[in-house]
SEDREN-125366 format. One record per residue (C-alpha): residue number from 0; x, y, z. Coordinates in Angstrom, 2 decimals. Layout:
N
<node NUM, <X, Y, Z>>
...
//
This chain:
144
<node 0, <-197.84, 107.06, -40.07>>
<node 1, <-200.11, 105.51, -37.53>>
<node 2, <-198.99, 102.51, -35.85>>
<node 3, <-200.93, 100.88, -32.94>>
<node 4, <-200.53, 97.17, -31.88>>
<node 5, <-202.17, 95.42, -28.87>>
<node 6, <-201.21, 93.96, -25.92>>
<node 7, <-198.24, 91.14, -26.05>>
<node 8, <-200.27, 88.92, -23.39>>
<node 9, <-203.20, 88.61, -25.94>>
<node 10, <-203.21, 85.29, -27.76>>
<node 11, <-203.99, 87.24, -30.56>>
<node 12, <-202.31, 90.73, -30.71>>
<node 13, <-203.04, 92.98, -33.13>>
<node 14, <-201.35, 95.35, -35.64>>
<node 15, <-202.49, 98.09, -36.97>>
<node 16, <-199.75, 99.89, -39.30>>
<node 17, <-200.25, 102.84, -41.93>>
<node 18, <-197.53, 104.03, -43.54>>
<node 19, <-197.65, 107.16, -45.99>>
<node 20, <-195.84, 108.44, -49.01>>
<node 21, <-194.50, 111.17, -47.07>>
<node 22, <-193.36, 108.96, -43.69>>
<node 23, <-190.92, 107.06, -46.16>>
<node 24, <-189.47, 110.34, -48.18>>
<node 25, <-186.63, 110.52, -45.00>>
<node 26, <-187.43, 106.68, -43.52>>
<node 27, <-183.90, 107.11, -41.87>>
<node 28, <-185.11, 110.39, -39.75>>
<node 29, <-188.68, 108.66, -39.51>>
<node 30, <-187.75, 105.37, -37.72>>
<node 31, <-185.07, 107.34, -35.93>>
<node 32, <-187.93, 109.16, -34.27>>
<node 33, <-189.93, 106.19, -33.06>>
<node 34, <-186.84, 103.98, -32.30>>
<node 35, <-185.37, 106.80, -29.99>>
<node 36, <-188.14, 107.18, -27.39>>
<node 37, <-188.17, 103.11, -27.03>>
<node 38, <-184.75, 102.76, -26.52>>
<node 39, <-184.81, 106.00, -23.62>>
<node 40, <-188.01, 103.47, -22.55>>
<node 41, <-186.45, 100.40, -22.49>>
<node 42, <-183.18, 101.92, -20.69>>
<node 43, <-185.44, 103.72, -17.75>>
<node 44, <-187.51, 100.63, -16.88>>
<node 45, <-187.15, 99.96, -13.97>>
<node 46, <-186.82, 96.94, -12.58>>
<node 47, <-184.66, 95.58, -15.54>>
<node 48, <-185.97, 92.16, -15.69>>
<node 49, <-183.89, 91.06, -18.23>>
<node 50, <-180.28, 92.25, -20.67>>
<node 51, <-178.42, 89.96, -22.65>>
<node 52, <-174.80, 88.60, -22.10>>
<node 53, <-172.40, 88.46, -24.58>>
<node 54, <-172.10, 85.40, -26.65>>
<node 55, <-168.23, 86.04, -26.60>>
<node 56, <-166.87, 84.50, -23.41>>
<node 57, <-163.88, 86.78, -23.75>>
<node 58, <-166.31, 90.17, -23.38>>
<node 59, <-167.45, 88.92, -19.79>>
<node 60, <-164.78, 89.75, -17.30>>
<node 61, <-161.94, 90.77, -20.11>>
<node 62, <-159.35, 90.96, -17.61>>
<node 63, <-159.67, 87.58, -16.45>>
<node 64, <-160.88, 85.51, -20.11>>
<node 65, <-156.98, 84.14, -20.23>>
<node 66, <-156.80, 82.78, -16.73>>
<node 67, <-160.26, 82.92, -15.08>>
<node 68, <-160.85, 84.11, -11.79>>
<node 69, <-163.08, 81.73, -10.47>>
<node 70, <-164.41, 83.41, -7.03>>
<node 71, <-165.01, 86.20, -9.04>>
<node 72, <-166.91, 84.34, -12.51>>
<node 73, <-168.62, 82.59, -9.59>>
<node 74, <-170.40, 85.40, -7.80>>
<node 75, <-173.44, 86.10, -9.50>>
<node 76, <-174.05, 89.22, -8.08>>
<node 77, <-170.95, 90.71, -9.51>>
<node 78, <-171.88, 88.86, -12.84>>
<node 79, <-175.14, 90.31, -13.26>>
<node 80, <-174.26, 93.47, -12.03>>
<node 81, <-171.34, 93.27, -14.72>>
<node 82, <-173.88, 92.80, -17.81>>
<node 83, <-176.35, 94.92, -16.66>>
<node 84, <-173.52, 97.78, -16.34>>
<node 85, <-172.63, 97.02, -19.98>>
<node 86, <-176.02, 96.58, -21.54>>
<node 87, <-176.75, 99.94, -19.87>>
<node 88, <-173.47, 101.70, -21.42>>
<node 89, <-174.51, 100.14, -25.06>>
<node 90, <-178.02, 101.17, -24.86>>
<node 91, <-176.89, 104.85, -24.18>>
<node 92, <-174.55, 104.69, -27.15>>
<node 93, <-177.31, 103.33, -29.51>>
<node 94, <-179.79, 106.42, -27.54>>
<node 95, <-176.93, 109.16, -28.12>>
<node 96, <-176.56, 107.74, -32.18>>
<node 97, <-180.75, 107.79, -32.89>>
<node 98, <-180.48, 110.78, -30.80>>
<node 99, <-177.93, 112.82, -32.94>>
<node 100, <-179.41, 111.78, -36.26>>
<node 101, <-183.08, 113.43, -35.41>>
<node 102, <-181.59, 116.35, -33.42>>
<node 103, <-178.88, 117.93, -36.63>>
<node 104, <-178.41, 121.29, -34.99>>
<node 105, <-176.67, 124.37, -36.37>>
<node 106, <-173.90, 123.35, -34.52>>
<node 107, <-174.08, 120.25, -37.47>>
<node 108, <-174.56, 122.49, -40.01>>
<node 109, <-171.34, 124.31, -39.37>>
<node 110, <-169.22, 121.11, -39.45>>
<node 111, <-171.14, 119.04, -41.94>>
<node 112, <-170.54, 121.97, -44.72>>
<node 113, <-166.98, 123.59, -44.06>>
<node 114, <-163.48, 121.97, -44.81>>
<node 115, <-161.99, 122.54, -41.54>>
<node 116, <-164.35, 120.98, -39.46>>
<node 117, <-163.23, 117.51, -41.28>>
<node 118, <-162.13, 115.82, -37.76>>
<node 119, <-165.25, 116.75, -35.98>>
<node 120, <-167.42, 115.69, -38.50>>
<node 121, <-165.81, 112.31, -38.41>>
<node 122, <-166.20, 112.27, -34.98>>
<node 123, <-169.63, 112.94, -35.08>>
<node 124, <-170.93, 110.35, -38.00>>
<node 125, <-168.15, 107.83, -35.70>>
<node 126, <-170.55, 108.29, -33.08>>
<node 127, <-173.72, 107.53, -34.90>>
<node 128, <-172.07, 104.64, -36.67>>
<node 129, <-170.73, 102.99, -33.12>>
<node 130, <-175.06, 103.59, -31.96>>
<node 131, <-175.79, 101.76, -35.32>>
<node 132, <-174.09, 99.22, -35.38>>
<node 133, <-174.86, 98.32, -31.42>>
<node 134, <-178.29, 98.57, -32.13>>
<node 135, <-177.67, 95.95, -35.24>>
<node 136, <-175.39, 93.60, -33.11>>
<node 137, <-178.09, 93.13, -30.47>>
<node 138, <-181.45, 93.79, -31.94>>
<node 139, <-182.35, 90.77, -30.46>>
<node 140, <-181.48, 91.63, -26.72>>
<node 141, <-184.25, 94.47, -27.27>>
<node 142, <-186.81, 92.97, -24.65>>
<node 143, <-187.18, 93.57, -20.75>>
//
């Protein structure tokens, strides 16, 4: 696979993508390895200048969405402080799922293949799945 795509500030970006037989044998395991190292990217940049809020009004400040708090909705500091805190925890989940899928140790092996292991297996695809789906709720919040 070779991939290489120009500047965003160009008025006319370009793409360059190559894709091989053998890139799309294990596509999961493939995009898993270029989607990991741009999340880890996207988390370490620093300043953040951007993370999205939740379109749920009941996921900002859950202990006050019944009766709201108003000195404390108000301060924006504590807001975006808030959401960046969040955005920051999700991101690690969705790093820690694209994470687990590329690195399958023997420690993987061991539970993925023996009948006792059955709780810690679950536990480990529960893990990826939680990443998976965070990374499909808010592929759209993927920008800085």
């Amino acid at each position: 696979m070779f991939v290489k795509m120009g500047s965003p500030a160009r008025k006319n970006r370009a793409f360059h993508v190559n894709i091989d037989n053998h890139d799309v044998w294990n596509l999961d395991s493939t995009l898993a390895h270029i989607i990991h190292p741009a999340l880890v990217r996207l988390r370490e940049r620093v300043p953040h200048f951007g993370y999205p809020t939740p379109y749920d009004e009941t996921e900002a400040y859950p202990e006050h969405y019944s009766q709201g708090s108003f000195e404390e909705i108000l301060d924006r500091d504590a807001e975006s402080k808030y959401y960046e805190e969040l955005w920051m925890d999700k991101l690690q989940k969705m790093i820690d799922a694209f994470a687990m899928i590329i690195d399958k140790d023997e420690d993987y092996d061991v539970i993925a293949h023996h009948v006792d292991y059955k709780d810690a297996r679950k536990a480990w695809w529960d893990k990826i799945d939680e990443g998976l789906n965070l990374f499909a709720e808010h592929y759209q919040g993927l920008w800085d």
